[in-house]
C-alpha positions in Angstrom: -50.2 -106.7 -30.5 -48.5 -109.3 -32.9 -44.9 -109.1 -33.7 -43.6 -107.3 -36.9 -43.5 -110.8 -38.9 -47.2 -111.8 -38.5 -48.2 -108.0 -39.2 -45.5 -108.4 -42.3 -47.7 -111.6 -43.3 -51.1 -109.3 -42.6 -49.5 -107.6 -45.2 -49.2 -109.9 -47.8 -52.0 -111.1 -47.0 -53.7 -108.1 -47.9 -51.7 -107.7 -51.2 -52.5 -110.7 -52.4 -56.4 -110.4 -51.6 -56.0 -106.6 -53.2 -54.3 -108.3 -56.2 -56.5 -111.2 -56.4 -59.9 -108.3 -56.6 -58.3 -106.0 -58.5 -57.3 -108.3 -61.2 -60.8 -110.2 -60.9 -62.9 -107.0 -61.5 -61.1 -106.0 -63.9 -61.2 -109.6 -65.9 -64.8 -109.6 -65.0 -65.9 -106.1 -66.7 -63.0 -106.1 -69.0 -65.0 -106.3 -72.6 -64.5 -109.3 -74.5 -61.6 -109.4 -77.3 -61.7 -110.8 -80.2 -58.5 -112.4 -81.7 -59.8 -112.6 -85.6 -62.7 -115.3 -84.7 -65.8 -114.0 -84.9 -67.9 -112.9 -81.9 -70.0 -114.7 -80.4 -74.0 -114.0 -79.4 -73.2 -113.1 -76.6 -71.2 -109.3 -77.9 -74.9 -107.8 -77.0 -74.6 -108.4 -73.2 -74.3 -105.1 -71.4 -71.6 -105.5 -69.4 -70.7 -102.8 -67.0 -67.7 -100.9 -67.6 -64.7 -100.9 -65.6 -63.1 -97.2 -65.8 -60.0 -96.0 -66.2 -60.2 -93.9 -62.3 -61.5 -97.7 -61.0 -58.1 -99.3 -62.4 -56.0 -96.5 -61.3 -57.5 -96.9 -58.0 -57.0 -100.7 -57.8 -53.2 -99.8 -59.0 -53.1 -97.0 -56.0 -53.9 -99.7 -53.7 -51.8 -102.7 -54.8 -48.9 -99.6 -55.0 -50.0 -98.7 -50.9 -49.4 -102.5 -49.8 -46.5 -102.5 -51.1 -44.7 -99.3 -49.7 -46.4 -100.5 -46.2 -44.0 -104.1 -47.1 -41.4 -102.4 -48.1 -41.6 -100.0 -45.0 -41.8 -103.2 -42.6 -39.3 -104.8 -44.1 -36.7 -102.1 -43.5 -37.3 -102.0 -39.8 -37.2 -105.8 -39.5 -34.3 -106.6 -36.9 -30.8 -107.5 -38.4 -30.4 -106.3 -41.8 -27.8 -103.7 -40.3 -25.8 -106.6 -38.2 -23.9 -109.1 -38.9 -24.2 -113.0 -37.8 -22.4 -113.2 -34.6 -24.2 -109.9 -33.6 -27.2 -111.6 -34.2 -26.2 -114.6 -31.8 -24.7 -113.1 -29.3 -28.2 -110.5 -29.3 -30.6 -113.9 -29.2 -28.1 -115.2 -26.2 -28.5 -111.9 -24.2 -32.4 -112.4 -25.1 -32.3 -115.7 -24.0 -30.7 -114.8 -20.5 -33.0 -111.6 -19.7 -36.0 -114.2 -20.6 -34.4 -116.6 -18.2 -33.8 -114.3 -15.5 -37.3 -113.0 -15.7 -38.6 -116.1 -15.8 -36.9 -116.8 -12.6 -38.5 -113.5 -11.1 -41.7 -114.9 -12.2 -41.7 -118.7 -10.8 -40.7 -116.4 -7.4 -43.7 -114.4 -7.7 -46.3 -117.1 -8.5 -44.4 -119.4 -5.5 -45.0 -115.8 -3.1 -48.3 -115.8 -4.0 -49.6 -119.5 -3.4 -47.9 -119.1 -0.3 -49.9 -116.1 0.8 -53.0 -117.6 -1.1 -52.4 -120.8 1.8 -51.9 -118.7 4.3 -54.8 -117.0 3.9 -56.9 -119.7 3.4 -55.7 -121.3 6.6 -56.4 -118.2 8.0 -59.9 -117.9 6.9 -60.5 -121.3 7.7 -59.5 -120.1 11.3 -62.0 -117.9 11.0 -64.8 -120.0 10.3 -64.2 -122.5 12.6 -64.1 -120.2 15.5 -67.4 -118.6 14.7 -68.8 -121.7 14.4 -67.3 -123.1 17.8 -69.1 -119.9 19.2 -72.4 -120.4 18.0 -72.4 -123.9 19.7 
């Protein structure tokens, strides 16, 4: 699981790609305009038409993104806090990360201990079957 500011980027991301298609599509199958020149040969070429459910779908989707954005960015951390609030939350962080940490080192110490332990233990073992097959 990511945190809520990567998956806020995963969001962009995906705005921007929706954007970028949507727009592209639409550019793409969009028929030509002319601005008082004449057309070119080319006014013959069946193009295939973009319709108007496509665009509303490719505006349904941009519009989706966006509420999920909006959505994350109301329940991002600190908008409701002030500045010191935030501090003061990052040092309690900070110590419950430290103290864990500690639990941890404690842990992994334990268990190399044992690990030793049992490989002394083991190599015991060995040697003494081998001492009674001589």
């Amino acid at each position: 699981m990511t945190d809520r500011l990567t998956e806020l980027q995963f969001l962009v991301d995906g705005l921007a790609k929706q954007f970028y298609n949507s727009v592209g599509n639409i550019q793409l199958n969009a028929p030509p305009v002319s601005f008082g020149y004449p057309r070119r040969s080319d006014e013959n070429t069946k193009r295939p038409e973009i319709s108007p459910e496509e665009i509303k779908r490719f505006a349904v989707e941009v519009v989706a993104f966006c509420k999920q954005i909006e959505q994350y960015i109301e329940y991002l951390p600190g908008l409701d806090s002030t500045e010191e609030e935030q501090i003061n939350k990052m040092k309690e962080l900070e110590k419950v990360n430290y103290e864990l940490g500690q639990q941890i080192l404690l842990k992994i110490e334990n268990a190399e201990r044992l690990h030793n332990l049992v490989t002394s233990a083991l190599q015991e073992i060995a040697q003494d079957k081998l001492n009674n097959l001589n």
